[in-house]
Backbone as CSV, one residue per row, in Angstrom:
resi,resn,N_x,N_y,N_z,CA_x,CA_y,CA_z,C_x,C_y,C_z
1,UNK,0.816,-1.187,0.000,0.000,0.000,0.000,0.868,1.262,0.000
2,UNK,1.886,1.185,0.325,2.898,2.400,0.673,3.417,2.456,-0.265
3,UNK,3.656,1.571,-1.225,4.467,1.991,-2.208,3.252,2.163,-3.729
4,UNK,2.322,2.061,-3.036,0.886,2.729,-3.900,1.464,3.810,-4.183
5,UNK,0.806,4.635,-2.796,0.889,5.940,-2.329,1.907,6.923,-2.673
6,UNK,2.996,6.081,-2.778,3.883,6.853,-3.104,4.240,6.621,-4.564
7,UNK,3.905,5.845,-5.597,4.266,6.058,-6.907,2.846,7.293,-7.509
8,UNK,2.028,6.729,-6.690,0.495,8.056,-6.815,0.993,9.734,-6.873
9,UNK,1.674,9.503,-5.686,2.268,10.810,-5.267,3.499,11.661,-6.287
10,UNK,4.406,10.459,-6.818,5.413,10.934,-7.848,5.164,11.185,-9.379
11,UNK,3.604,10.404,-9.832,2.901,11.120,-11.013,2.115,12.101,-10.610
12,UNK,1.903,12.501,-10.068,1.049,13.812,-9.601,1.783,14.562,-9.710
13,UNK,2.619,15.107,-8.668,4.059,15.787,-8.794,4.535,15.977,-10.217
14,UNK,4.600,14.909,-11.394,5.606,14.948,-12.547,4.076,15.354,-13.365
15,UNK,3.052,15.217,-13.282,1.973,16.030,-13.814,2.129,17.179,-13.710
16,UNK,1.735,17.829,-12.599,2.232,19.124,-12.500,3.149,19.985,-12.971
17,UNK,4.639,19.574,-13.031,5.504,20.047,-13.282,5.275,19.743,-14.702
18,UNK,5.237,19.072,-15.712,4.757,18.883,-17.265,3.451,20.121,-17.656
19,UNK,2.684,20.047,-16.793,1.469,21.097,-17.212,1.689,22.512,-16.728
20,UNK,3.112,22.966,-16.342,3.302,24.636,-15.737,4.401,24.826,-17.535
21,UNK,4.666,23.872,-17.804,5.390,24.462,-18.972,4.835,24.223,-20.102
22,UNK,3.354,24.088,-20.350,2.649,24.211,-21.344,1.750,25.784,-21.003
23,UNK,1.723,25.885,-19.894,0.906,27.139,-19.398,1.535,28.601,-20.018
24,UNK,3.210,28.459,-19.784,3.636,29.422,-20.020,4.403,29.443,-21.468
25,UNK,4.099,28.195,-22.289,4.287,28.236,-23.556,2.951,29.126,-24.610
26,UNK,1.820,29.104,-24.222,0.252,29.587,-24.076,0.932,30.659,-23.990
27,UNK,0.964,31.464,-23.033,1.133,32.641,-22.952,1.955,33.483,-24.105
28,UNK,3.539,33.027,-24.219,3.992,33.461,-25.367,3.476,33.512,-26.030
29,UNK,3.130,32.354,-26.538,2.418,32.485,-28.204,1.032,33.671,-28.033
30,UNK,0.498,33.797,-27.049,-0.224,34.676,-27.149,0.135,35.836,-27.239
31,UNK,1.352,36.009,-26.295,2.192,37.748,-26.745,2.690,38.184,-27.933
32,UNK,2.597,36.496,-28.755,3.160,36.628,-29.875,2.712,37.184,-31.140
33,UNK,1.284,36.843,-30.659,0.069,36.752,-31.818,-0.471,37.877,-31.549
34,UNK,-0.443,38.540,-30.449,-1.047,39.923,-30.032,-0.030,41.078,-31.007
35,UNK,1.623,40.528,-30.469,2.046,41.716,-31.188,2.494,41.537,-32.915
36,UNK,1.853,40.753,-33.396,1.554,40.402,-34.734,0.648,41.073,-35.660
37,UNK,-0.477,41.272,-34.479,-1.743,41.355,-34.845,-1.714,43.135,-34.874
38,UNK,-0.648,43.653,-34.013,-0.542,44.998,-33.737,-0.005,45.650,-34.438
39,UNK,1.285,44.513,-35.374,2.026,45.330,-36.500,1.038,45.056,-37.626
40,UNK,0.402,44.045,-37.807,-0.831,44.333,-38.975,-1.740,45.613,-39.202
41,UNK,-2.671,45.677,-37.837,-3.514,46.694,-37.962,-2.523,47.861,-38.196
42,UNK,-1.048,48.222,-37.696,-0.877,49.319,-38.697,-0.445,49.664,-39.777
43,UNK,-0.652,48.701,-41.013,-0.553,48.336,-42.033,1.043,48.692,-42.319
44,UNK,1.883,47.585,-41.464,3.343,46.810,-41.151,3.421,45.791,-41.405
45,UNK,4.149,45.225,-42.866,3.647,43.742,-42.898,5.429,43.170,-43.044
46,UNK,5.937,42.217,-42.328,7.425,41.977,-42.014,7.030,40.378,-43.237
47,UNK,7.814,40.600,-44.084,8.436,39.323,-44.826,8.988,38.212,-43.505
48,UNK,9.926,37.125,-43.873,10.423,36.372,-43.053,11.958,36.596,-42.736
49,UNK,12.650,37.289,-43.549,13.431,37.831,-42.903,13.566,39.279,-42.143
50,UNK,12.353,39.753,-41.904,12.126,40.384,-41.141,12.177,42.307,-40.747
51,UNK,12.170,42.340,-42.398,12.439,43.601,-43.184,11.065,44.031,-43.910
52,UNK,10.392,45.332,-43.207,9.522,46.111,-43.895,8.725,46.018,-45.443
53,UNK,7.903,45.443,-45.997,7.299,44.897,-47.059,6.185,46.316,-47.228
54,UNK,6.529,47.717,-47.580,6.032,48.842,-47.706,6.047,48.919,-49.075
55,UNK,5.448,49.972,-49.432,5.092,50.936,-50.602,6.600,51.710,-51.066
56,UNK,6.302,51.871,-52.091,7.902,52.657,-52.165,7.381,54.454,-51.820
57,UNK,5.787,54.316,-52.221,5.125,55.526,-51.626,5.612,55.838,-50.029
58,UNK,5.742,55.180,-49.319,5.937,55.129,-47.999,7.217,55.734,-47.366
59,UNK,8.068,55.286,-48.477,9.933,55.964,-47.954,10.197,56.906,-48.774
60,UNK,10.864,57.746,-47.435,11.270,59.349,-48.050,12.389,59.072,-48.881
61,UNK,12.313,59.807,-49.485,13.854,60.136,-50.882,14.257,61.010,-49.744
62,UNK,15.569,60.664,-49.478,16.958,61.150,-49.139,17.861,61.692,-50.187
63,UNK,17.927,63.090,-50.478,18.791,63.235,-51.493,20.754,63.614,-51.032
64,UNK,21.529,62.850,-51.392,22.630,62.786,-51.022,23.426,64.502,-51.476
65,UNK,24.083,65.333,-50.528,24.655,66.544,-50.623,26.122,66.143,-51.484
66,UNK,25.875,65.844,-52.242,27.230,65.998,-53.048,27.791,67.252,-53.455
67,UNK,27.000,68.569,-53.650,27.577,69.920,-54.501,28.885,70.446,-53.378
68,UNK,28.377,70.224,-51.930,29.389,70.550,-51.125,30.571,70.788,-50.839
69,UNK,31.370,71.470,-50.629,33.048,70.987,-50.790,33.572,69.856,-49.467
70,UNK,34.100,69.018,-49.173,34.188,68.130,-48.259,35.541,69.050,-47.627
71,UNK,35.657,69.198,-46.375,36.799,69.735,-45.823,37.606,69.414,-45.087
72,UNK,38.824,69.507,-44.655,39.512,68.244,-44.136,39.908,69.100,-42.223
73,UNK,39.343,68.987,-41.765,39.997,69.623,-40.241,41.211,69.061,-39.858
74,UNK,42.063,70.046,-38.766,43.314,69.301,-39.099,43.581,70.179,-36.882
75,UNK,43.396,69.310,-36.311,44.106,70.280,-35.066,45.512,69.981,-34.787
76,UNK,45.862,71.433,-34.986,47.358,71.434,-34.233,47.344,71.510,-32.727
77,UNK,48.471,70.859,-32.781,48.823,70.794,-31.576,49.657,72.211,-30.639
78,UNK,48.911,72.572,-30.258,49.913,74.237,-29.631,49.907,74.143,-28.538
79,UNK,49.847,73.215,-27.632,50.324,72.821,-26.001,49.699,73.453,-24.935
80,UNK,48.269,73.680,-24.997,47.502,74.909,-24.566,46.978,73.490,-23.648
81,UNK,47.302,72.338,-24.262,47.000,71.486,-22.750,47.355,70.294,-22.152
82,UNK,49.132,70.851,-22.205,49.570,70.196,-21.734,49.948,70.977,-19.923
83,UNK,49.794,70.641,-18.997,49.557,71.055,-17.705,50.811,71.802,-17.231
84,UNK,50.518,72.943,-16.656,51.746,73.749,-16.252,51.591,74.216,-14.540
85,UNK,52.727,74.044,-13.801,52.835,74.639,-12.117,52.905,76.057,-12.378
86,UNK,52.390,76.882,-11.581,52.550,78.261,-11.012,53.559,78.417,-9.773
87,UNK,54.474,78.842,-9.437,55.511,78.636,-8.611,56.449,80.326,-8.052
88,UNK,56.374,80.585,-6.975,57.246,81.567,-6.786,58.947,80.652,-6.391
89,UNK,59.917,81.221,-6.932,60.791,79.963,-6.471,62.390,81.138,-6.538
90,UNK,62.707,81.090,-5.915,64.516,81.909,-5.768,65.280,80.961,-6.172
91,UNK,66.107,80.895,-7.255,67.444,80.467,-7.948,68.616,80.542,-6.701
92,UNK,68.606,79.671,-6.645,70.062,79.431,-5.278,71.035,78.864,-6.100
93,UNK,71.458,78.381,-7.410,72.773,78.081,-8.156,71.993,78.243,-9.603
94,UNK,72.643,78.916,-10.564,72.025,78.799,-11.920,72.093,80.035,-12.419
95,UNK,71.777,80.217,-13.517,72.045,81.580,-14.345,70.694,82.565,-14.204
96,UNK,69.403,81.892,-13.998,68.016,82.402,-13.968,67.401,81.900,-14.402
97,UNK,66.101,81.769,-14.358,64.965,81.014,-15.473,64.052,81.906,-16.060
98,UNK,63.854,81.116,-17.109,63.002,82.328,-18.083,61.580,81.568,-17.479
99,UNK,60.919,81.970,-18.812,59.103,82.206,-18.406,58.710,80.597,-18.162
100,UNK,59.410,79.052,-18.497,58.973,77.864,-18.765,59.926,77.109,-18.208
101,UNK,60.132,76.245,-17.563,61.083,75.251,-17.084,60.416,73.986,-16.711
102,UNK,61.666,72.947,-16.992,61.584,71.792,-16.889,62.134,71.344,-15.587
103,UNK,61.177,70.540,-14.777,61.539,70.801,-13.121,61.873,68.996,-13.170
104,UNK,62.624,68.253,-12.716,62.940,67.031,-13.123,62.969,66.233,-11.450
105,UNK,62.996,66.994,-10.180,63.187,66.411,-9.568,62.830,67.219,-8.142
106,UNK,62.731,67.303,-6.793,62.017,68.412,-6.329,62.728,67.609,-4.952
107,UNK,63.095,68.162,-3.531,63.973,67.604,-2.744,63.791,68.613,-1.289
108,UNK,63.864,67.974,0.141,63.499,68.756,0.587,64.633,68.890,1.789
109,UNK,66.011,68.700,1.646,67.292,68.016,1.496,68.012,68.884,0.362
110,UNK,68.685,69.950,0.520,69.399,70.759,-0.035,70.521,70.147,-1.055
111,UNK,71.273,68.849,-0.032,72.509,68.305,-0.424,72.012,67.189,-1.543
112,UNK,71.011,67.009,-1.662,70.169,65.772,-2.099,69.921,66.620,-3.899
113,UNK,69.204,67.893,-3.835,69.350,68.556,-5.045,70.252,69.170,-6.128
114,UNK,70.880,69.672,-4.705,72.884,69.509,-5.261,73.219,68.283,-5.897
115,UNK,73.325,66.983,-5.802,73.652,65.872,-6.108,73.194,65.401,-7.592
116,UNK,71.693,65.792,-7.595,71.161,65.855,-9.185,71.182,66.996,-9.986
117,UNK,71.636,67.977,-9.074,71.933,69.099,-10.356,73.237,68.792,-11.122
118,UNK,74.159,68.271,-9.993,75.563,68.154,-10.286,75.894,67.119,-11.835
119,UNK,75.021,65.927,-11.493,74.366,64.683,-12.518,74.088,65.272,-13.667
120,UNK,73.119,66.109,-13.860,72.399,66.814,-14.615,73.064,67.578,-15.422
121,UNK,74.343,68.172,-15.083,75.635,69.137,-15.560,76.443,68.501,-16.242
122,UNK,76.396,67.402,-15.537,77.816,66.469,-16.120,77.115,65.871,-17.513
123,UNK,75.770,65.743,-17.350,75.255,65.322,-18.874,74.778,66.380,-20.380
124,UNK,75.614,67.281,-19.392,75.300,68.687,-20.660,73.963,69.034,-20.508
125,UNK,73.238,69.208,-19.542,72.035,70.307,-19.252,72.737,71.483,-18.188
126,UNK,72.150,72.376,-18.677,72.455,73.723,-17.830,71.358,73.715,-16.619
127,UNK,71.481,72.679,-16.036,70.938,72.228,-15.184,71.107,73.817,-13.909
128,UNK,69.612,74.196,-12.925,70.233,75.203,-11.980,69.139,74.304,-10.909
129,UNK,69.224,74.772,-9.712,68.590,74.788,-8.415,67.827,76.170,-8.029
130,UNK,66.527,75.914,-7.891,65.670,76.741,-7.306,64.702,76.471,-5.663
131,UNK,64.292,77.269,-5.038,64.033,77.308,-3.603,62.256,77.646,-3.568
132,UNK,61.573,76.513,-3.192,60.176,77.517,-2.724,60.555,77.525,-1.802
133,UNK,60.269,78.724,-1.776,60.247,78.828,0.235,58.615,78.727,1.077
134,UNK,57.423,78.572,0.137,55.952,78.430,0.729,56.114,76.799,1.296
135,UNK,56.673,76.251,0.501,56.570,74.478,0.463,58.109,73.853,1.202
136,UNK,59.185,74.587,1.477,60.318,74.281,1.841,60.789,73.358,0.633
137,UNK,60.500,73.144,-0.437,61.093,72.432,-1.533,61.967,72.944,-2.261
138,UNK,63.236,72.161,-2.537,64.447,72.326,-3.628,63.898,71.741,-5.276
139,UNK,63.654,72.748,-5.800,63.278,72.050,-6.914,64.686,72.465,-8.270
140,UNK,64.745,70.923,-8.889,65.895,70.717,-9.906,65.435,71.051,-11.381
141,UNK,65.652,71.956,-12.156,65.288,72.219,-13.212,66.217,71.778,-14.086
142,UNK,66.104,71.413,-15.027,66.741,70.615,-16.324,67.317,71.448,-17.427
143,UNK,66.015,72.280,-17.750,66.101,73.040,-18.877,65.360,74.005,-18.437
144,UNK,65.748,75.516,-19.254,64.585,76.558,-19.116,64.574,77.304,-20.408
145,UNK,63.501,77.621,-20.827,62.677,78.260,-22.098,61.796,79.206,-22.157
146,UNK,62.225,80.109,-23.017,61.331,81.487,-23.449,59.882,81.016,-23.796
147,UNK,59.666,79.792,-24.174,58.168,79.453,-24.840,57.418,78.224,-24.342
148,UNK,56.432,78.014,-24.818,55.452,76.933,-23.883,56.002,75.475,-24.991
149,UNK,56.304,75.625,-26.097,56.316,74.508,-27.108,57.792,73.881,-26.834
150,UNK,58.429,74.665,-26.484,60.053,73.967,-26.673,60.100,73.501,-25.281
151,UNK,59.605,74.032,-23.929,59.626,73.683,-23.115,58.988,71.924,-22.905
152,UNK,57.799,71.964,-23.653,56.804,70.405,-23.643,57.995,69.656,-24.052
153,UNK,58.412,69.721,-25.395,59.455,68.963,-26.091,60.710,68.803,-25.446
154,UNK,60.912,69.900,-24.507,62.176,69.068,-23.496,61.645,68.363,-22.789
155,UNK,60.915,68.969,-22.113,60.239,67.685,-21.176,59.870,66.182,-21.668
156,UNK,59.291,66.084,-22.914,58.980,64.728,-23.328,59.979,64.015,-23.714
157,UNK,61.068,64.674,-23.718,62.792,64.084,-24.344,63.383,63.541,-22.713
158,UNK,63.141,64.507,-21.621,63.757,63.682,-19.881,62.906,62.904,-19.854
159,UNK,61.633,63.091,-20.484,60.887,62.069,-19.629,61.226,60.357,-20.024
160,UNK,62.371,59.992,-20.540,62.962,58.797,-20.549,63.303,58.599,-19.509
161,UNK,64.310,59.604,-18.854,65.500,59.015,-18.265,64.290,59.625,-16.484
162,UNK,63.698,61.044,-16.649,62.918,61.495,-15.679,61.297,61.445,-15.706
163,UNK,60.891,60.324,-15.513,59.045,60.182,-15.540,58.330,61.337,-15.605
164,UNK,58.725,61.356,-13.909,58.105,62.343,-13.096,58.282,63.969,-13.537
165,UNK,59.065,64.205,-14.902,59.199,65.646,-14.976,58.082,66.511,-15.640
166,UNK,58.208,67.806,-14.905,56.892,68.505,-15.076,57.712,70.213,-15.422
167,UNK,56.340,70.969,-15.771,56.218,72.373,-16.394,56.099,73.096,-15.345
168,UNK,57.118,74.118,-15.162,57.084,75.222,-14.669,56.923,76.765,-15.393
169,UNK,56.091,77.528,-15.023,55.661,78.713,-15.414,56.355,80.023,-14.261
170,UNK,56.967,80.419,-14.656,58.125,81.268,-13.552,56.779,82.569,-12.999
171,UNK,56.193,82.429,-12.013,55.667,83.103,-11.036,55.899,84.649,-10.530
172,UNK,57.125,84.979,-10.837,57.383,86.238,-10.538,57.869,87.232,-11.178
């Protein structure tokens, strides 16, 4: 009797579960046929691959602008953004800096900036040492330049040997 009951119990169960996925097969097809029925009434009729079966009345003429002259844009590059420091800074060894400098190394350790300026000399840069005095920083300049363009281009030439080197804009 128990093992009635219980094979009773495991087609019931496998009934069920067989008749929830015919329920919701029903349904699709009904969403299906609804939105079928929706592109019909607005006189939308889709072939089988699934592309618009219209009037040629129906599509606008697009007329292509050919008389135009086609023009070619071209941006230069004028360094308006490549990023520059604002800096008040006193020259403690060096000849002076003009309006742009290449700052290669920054130290807060006097003898420590001395050491890479000295480096810096010996490799043929007119390498000088400058002082903030807001920040207590020794900062090592590489190169210095009258203009914003020659300045980028030194900088992107250390930045082999110096990552970290950046644009200075002389402050005072």
């Amino acid at each position: 009797m128990r093992k009635y009951m219980v094979m009773c119990a495991g087609i019931c169960l496998a009934l069920t579960f067989t008749s929830c996925g015919k329920s919701s097969e029903s349904a699709y097809r009904k969403a299906y046929d609804a939105a079928m029925n929706q592109g019909t009434a607005t006189n939308t009729n889709y072939n089988n691959s699934g592309y618009n079966n219209t009037s040629s009345d129906d599509i606008p003429v697009v007329t292509p602008l050919t008389d135009q002259p086609v023009t070619d844009t071209r941006v230069t590059d004028n360094n308006d953004n490549v990023p520059v420091r604002t800096e008040n800074l006193t020259v403690v060894s060096g000849s002076g800096l003009n309006s742009f400098s290449v700052v290669v190394g920054s130290f807060s350790v006097k003898a420590n900036a001395e050491g890479l300026v000295q480096r810096l000399r010996s490799q043929g840069y007119g390498a000088q040492l400058a002082y903030n005095s807001g920040n207590g920083m020794y900062r090592v300049v590489a190169t210095t330049h009258g203009d914003k363009s020659s300045a980028v281009a030194s900088r992107n030439a250390l930045r082999n040997t110096y990552p970290d080197a950046w644009l200075l804009y002389k402050g005072y």
